[in-house]
C-alpha positions in Angstrom: -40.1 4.0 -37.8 -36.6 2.3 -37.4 -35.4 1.4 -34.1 -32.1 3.2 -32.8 -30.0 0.3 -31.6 -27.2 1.4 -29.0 -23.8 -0.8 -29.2 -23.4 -2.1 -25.6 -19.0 -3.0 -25.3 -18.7 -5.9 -22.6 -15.7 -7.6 -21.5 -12.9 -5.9 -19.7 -11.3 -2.8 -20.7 -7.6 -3.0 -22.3 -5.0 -1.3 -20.5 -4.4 0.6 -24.0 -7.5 1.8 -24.1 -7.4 3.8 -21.0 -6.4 7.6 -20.9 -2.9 7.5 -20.4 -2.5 10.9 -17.5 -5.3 9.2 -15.3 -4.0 5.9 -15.6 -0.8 7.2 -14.9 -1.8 8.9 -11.8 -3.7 5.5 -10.7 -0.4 3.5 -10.7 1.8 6.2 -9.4 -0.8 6.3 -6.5 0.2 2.5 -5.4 4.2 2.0 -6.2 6.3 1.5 -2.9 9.1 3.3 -5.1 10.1 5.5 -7.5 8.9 3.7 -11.0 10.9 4.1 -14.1 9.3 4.8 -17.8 10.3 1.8 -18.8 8.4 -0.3 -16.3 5.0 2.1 -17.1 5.5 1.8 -20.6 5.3 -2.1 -20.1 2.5 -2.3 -18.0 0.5 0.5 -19.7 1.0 -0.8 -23.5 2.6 3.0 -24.6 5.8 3.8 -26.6 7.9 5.0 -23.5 8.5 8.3 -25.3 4.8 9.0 -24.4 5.0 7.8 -21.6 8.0 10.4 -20.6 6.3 13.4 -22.2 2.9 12.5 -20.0 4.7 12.0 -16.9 6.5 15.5 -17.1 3.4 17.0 -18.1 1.8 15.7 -15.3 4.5 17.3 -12.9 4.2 20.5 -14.2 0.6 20.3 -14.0 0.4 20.1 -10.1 3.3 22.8 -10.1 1.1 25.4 -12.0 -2.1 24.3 -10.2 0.1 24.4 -6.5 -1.4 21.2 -5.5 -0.2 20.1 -1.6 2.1 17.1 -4.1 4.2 16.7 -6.4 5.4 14.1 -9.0 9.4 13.7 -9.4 11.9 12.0 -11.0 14.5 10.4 -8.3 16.5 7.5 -8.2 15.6 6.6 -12.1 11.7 7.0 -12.0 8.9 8.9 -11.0 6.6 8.5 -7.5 4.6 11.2 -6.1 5.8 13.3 -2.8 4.4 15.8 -0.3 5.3 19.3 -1.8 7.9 21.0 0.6 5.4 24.0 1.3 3.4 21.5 3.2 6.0 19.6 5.2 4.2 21.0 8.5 0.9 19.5 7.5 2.1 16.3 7.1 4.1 16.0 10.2 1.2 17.5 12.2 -0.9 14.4 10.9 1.9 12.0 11.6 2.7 13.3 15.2 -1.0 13.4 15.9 -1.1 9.5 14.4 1.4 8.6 17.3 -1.5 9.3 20.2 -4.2 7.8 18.1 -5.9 4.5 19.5 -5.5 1.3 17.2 -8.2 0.1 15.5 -9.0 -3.5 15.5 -8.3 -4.0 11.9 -4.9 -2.6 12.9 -4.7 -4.3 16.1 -5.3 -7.8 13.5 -3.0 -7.2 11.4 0.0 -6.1 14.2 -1.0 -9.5 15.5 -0.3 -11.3 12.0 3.0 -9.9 11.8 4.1 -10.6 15.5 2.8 -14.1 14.7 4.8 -14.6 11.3 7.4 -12.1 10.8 9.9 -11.6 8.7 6.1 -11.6 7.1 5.3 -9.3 3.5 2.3 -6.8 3.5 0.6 -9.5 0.7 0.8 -12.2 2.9 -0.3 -10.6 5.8 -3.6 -9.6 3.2 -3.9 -12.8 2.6 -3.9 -14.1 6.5 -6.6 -11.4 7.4 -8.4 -12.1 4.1 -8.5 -7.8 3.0 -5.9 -5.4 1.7 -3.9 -3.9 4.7 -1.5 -1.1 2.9 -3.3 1.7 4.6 -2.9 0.1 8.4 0.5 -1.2 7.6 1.4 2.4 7.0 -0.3 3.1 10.5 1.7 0.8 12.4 4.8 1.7 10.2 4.1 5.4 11.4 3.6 4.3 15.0 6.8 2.6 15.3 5.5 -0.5 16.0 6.5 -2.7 13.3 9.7 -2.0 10.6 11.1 -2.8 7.5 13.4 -5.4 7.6 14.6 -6.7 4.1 13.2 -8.4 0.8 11.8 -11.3 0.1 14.2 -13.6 -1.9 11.9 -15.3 -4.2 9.4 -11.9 -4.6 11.4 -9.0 -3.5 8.6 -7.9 -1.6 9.5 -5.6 1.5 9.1 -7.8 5.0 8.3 -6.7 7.7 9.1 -7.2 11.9 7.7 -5.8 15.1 9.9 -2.9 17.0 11.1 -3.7 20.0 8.9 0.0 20.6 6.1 -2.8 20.4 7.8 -5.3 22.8 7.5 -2.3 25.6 4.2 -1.4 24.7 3.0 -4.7 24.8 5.2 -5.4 28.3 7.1 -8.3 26.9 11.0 -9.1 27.3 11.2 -11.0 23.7 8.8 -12.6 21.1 9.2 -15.6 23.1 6.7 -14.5 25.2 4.3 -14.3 23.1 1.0 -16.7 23.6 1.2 -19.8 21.8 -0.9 -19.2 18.4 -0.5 -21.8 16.3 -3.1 -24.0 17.8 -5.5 -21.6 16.7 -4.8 -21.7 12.9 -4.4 -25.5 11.4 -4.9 -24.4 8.4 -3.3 -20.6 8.1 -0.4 -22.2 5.7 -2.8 -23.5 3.5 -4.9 -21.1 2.7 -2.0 -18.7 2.5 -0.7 -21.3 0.0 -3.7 -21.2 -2.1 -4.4 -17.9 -2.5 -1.4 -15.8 -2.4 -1.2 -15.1 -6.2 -4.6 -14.4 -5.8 -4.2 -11.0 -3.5 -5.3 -7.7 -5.4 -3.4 -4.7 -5.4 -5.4 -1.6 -4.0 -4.5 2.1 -3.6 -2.3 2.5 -0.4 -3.0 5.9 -0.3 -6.9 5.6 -0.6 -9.1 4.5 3.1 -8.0 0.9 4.0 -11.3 -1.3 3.5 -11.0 -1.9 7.3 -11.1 2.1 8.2 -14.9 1.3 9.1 -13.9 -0.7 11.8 -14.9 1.7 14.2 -13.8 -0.4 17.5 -10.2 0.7 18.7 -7.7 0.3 20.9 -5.2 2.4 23.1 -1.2 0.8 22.3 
């Protein structure tokens, strides 16, 4: 009786080898703006012709099935938005957002960008040591900390407090602030170490610290 032998594929998967809607849908979930065919045709490995016929397919999809988004093509590429039937919902959740307490994970990572601002979302992931695009968006929401310009050598959005923050908080300026810096020697280096090292993660999906269950009110 012969043995049935099962081929077992190690090694990671290529990026070609993926199916190309759900891939697309997986980068589209994580792009702070509108990405054009030409960029997901590079990082994809696809002729961009596919790429364009996918994407519009895709769009017409969530159309015909009236899901709560939808994918569009603005400013030269394609992002997902909040379909304008549910505009309500969305600013329900967003108004509600503004009473909710902090949690410490967002509490953390308010403090890391009072501390080093003009600071980038990946270097503040790489202070607190996990990804922080789902509380970023929290405190971006609350009002407490803004965009405020690019990165020269990255082009990375950076990031400041409000001065909403400085009368939550009950300061006059930054400058009163506690002293910090006594408390991290060695906050440069690791950042220096392992900044290309930072994964990219979902911003849409639950922050990895939404299980922090301690909060407080700001």
């Amino acid at each position: 009786m012969s043995e049935e032998t099962t081929e077992v594929r190690t090694g990671p998967v290529s990026v070609a080898d993926l199916d190309l809607k759900p891939a697309l849908e997986a980068v589209l979930m994580v792009v702070d703006e509108p990405a054009t065919e030409e960029y997901l045709s590079k990082i994809l490995e696809r002729p961009r012709r596919l790429i364009g016929k996918a994407l519009r397919e895709l769009a017409d999809d969530y159309t015909a099935q009236g899901r709560g988004f939808e994918l569009r093509y603005v400013a030269g590429g394609w992002r997902f938005y909040t379909r304008a039937e549910y505009t309500a919902a969305v600013e329900r959740f967003v108004l509600d957002g503004q009473q909710a307490r902090l949690t410490q994970a967002a509490l953390e990572t308010l403090a890391v960008v009072a501390y080093r601002q003009p600071v980038s979302r990946s270097r503040v992931s790489v202070v607190r040591g996990v990804n922080c695009d789902g509380v970023m968006r929290t405190l971006l929401q609350r009002g407490l900390v803004a965009e405020a310009g690019t990165e020269p050598e990255t082009g990375a959005i950076l990031y400041v407090t409000t001065n909403y923050f400085l009368e939550r908080m009950g300061l006059r300026g930054l400058d009163e602030l506690p002293e910090l810096a006594p408390f991290l020697p060695e906050a440069e280096a690791i950042e220096a170490e392992t900044l290309e090292g930072v994964p990219s993660f979902d911003p849409d999906a639950p922050d990895a610290d939404a299980d922090d269950s301690t909060t407080t009110e700001l």
